[in-house]
SENU-935248 format. One line per field, with one value per residue (C-alpha): chain; x, y, z. Coordinates in nm, 2 decimals. Each point is the difference from the previous one (the first is absolute). Last residue first. Layout:
<nodes>
unit (A_...)
u (X_...)
v (Y_...)
w (Z_...)
</nodes>
This chain:
<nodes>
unit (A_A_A_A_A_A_A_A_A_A_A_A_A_A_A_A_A_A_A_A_A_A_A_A_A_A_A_A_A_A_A_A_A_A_A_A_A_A_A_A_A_A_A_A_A_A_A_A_A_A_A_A_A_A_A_A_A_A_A_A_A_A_A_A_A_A_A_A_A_A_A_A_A_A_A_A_A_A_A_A_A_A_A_A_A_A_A_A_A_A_A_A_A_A_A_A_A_A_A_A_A_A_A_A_A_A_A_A_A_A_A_A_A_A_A_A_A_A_A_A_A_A_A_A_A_A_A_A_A_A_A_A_A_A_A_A_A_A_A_A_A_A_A_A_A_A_A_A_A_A_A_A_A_A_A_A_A_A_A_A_A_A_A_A_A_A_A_A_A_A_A_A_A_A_A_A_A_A_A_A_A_A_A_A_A_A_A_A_A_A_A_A_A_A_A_A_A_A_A_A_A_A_A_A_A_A_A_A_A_A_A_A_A_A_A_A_A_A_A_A_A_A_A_A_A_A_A_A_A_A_A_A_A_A_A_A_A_A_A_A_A_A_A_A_A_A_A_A_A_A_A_A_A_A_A)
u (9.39_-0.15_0.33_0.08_-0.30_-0.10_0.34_-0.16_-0.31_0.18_0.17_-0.30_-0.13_0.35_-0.01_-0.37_0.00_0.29_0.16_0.26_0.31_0.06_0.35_-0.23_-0.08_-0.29_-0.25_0.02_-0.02_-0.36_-0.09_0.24_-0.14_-0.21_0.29_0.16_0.32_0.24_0.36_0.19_0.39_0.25_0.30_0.27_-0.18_0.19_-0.13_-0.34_0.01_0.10_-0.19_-0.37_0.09_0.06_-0.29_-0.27_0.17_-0.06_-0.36_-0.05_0.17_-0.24_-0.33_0.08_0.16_-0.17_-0.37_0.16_0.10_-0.30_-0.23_0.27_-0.08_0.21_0.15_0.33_-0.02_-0.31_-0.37_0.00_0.00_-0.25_0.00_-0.30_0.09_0.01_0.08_0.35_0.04_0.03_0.29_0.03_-0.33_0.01_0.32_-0.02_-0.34_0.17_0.24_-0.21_-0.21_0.29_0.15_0.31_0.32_0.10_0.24_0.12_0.08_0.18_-0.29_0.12_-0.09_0.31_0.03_-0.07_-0.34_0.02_-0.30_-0.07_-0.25_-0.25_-0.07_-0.36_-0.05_0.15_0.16_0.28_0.14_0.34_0.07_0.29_-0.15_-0.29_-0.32_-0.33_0.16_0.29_-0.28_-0.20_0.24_0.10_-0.33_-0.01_0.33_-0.10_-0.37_0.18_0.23_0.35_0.18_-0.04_0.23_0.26_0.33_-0.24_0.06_-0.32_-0.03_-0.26_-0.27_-0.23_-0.04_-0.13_0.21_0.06_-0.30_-0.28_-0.32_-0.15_-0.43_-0.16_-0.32_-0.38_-0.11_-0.12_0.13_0.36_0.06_-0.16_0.28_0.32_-0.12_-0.06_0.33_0.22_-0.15_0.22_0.29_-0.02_0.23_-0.23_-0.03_-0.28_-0.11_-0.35_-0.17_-0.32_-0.17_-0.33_-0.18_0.01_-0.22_0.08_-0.24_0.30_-0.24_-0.05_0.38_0.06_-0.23_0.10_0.35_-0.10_-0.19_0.25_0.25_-0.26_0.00_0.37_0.09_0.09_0.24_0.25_-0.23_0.17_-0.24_-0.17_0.14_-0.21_0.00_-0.18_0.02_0.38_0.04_0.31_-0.26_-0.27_0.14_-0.17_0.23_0.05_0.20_0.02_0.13_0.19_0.25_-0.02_-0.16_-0.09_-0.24_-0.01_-0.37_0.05_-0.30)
v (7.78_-0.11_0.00_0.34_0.10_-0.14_0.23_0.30_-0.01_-0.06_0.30_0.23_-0.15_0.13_0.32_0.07_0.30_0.14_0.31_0.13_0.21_0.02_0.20_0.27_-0.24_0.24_0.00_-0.40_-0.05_-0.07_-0.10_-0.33_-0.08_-0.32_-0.09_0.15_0.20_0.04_0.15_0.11_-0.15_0.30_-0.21_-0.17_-0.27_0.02_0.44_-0.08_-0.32_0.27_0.33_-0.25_-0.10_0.35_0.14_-0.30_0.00_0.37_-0.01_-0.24_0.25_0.26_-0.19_-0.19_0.21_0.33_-0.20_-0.13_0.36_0.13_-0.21_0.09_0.35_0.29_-0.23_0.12_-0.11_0.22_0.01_-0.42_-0.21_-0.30_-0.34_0.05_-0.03_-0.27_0.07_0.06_-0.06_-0.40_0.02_-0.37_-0.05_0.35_-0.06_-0.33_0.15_0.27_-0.18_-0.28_0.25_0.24_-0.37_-0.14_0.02_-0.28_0.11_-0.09_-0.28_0.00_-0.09_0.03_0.25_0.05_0.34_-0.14_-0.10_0.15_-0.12_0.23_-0.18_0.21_-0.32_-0.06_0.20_0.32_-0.08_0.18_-0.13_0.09_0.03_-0.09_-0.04_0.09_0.14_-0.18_-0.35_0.02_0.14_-0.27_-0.29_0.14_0.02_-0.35_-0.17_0.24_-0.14_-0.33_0.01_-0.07_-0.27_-0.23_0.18_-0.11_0.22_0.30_0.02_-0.06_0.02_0.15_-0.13_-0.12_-0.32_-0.25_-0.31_0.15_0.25_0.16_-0.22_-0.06_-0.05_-0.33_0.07_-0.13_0.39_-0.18_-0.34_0.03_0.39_-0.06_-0.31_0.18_0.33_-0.26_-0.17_0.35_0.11_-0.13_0.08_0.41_0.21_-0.09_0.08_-0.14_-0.01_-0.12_-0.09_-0.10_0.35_0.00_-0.28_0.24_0.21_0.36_0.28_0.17_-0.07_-0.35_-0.08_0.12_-0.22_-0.32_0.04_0.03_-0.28_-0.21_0.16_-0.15_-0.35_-0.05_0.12_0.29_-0.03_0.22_0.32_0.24_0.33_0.09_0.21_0.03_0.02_0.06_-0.04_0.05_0.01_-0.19_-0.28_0.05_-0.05_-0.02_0.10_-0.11_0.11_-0.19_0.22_-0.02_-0.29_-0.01_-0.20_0.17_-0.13_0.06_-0.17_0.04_-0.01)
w (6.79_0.27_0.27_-0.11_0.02_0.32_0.05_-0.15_0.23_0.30_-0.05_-0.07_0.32_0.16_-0.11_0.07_0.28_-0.26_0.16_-0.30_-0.04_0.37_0.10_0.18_0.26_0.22_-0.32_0.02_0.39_0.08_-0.34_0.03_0.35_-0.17_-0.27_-0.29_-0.05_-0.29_0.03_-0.33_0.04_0.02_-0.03_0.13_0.13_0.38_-0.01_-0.08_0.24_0.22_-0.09_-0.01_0.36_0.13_-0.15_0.11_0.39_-0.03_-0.11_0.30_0.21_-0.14_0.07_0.30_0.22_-0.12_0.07_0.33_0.11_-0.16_0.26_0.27_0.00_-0.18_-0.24_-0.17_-0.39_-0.05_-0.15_0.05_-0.27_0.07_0.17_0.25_0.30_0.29_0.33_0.14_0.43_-0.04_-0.25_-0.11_-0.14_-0.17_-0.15_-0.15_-0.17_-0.15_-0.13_-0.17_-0.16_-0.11_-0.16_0.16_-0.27_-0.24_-0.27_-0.36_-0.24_-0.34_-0.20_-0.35_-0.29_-0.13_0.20_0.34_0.10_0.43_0.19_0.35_0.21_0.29_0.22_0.10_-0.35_-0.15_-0.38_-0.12_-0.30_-0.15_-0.38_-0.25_-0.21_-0.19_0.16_-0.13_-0.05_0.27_0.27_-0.10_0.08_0.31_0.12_-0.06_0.12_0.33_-0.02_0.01_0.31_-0.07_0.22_-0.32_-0.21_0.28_-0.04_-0.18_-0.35_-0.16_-0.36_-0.14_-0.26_0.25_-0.12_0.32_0.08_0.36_0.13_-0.14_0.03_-0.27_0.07_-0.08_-0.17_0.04_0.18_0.35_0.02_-0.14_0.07_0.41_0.02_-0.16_0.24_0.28_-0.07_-0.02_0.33_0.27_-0.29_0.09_-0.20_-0.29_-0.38_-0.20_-0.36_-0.10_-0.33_-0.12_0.24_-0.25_0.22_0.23_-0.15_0.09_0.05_0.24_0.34_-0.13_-0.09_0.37_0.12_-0.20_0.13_0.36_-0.05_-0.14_0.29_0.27_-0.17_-0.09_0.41_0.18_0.28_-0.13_-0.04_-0.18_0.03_-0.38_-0.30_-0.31_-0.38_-0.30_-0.45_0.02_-0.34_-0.22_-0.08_0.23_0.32_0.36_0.31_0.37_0.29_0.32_0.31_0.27_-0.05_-0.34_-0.28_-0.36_-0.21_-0.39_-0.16_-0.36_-0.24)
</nodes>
């Protein structure tokens, strides 16, 4: 079996494959301190609460935005499940050519996410995925990765704001009954629900509008479900998009 791991800033997600099945999968807090001996055990505890052997995970396949943890992930695959996990990065077959001025300024899980959305939506395609920073990733019509956008995550936002603003408590991030807030909870609620749905629109209309055509949109990440029956434009929310990817490039790479 498979063991896909993806590395971001926020939040660790982790899958199991069986073949082409996605046999389980979890999402645990990024913790950059952690070290070969605590992620073996988290590793081993997850496997235990799925009734997996670890012994059964022969393979691994990691993507990481975060390189303070890429030697304790290599370490904890070596010593606690006897394999050497791929990570993606340069050298690695993706099958798409990357067209961005420095190939290596791309962050994996956007290579990857790409990747999948190419296999299971065609080209050209746009990925939407909501993380630390919400990422917009443009494959062009032959397949290619032409680049795309870098906004602040909702998360990220909202938390810049209530530091800064000492008057506005935190709220829950939710859609609000109306656009105009009679209290300052909605206010903030209106604020950052529909103008982050506007930021998403407006974004999606230009690099729409620069491709030339009306690309299908795909989202996935943690806020995904909060916004996908607001962004009518969505053919697909995929919580596993980029584990799927990573699965086809250890593919790719095992083949």
């Amino acid at each position: 079996m498979l063991l896909a791991v993806d590395i971001g800033n926020t939040q660790t997600v982790l899958g199991v494959y069986e073949g082409q099945t996605l046999r389980a999968n979890w999402r645990v807090a990024t913790r950059r301190d952690s070290t070969a001996d605590e992620l073996g055990v988290l590793l081993r505890s997850l496997c235990a609460e799925a009734s997996l052997e670890p012994a059964a995970l022969t393979d691994a396949v990691v993507s990481s935005v975060v390189p303070d943890l890429n030697r304790p992930y290599t370490e904890a695959g070596r010593r606690y499940l006897s394999t050497e996990p791929l990570f993606v990065g340069p050298g690695v077959k993706t099958g798409m050519p990357i067209l961005y001025d420095n190939p290596h300024e791309v962050g994996a899980d956007r290579i990857v996410n790409a990747v999948a959305a190419k296999d299971l939506h065609g080209a050209p395609v746009i990925v939407l995925d909501f993380g630390t920073a919400t990422t917009f990733d443009v494959v062009g019509p032959g397949g290619e990765y032409l680049g795309g956008v870098i906004a602040p995550g909702l998360g990220t936002s909202a938390e810049a704001l209530f530091q800064k603003a000492a008057r506005l408590h935190r709220v829950d991030v939710r859609r609000p009954g109306r656009v105009i807030g009679r209290n300052t909870e909605q206010s903030v609620q209106a604020g950052l629900f529909h103008g982050y749905v506007s930021l998403i629109e407006g974004l999606v209309s230009r690099i729409r509008s620069e491709l030339g055509v009306e690309a299908p949109v795909v989202a996935t990440g943690g806020l995904a479900p909060v916004f996908e029956h607001e962004l009518t434009f969505l053919v697909a929310t995929d919580p596993h998009l980029t584990l799927e990817g990573l699965r086809r490039i250890w593919e790719r790479n095992h083949s």
